[in-house]
C-alpha positions as CSV (number, residue, x, y, z in Angstrom):
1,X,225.5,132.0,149.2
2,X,228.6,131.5,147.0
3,X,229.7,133.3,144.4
4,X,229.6,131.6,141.1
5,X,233.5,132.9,140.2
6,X,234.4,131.5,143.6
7,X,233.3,128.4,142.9
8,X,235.0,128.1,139.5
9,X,238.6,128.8,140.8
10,X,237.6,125.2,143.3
11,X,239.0,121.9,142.6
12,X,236.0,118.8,142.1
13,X,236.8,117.6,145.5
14,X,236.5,121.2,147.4
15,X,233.4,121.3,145.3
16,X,232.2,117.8,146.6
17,X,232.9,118.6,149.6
18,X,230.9,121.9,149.8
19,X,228.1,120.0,148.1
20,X,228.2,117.4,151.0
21,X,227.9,120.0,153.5
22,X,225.3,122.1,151.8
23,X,223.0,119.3,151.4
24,X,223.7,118.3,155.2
25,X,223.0,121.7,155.9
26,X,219.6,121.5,153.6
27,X,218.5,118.2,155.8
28,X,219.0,120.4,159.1
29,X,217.0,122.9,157.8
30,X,214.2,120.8,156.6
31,X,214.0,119.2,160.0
32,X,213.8,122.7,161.7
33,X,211.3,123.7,159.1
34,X,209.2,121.2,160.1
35,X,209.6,121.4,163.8
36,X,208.7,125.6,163.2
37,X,212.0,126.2,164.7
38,X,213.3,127.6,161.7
39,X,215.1,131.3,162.5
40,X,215.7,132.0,158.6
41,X,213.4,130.9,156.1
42,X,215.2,132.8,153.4
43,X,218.5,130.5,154.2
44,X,216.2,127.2,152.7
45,X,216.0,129.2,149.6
46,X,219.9,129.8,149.4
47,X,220.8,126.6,150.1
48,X,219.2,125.1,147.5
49,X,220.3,127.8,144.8
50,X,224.0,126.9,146.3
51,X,223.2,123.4,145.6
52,X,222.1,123.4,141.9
53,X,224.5,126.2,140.8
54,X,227.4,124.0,142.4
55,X,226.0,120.8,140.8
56,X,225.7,122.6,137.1
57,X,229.3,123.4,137.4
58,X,230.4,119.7,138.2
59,X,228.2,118.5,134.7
60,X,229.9,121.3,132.8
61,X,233.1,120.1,133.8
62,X,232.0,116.5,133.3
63,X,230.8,117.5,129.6
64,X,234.0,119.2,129.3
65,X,236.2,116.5,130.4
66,X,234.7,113.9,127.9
């Protein structure tokens, strides 16, 4: 999971980029999840917190920017 001060210090794109990744990465996990080949249910769960916390920081900054 990343660190929310990481995640500050990133650019929008970097953060767009790790968003793009992390929901691909979600998908995947779904799929295995639903297949019971899933070796780390606790990753679903970090994923998703990855997800919203990296999504709050791109409205801040939206909110910020107008």
């Amino acid at each position: 999971m990343a660190n929310v001060a990481d995640l500050k210090t990133k650019t929008d794109d970097e953060l767009s980029t790790e968003l793009n990744n992390l929901k691909r990465e979600q998908f995947n996990l779904r799929f295995q999840a639903a297949t019971n080949q899933l070796e780390k249910p606790s990753r679903v769960r970090e994923v998703r917190r990855s997800i919203a916390q990296i999504m709050t920081l791109q409205g801040e900054r939206a909110r910020a920017a107008k």
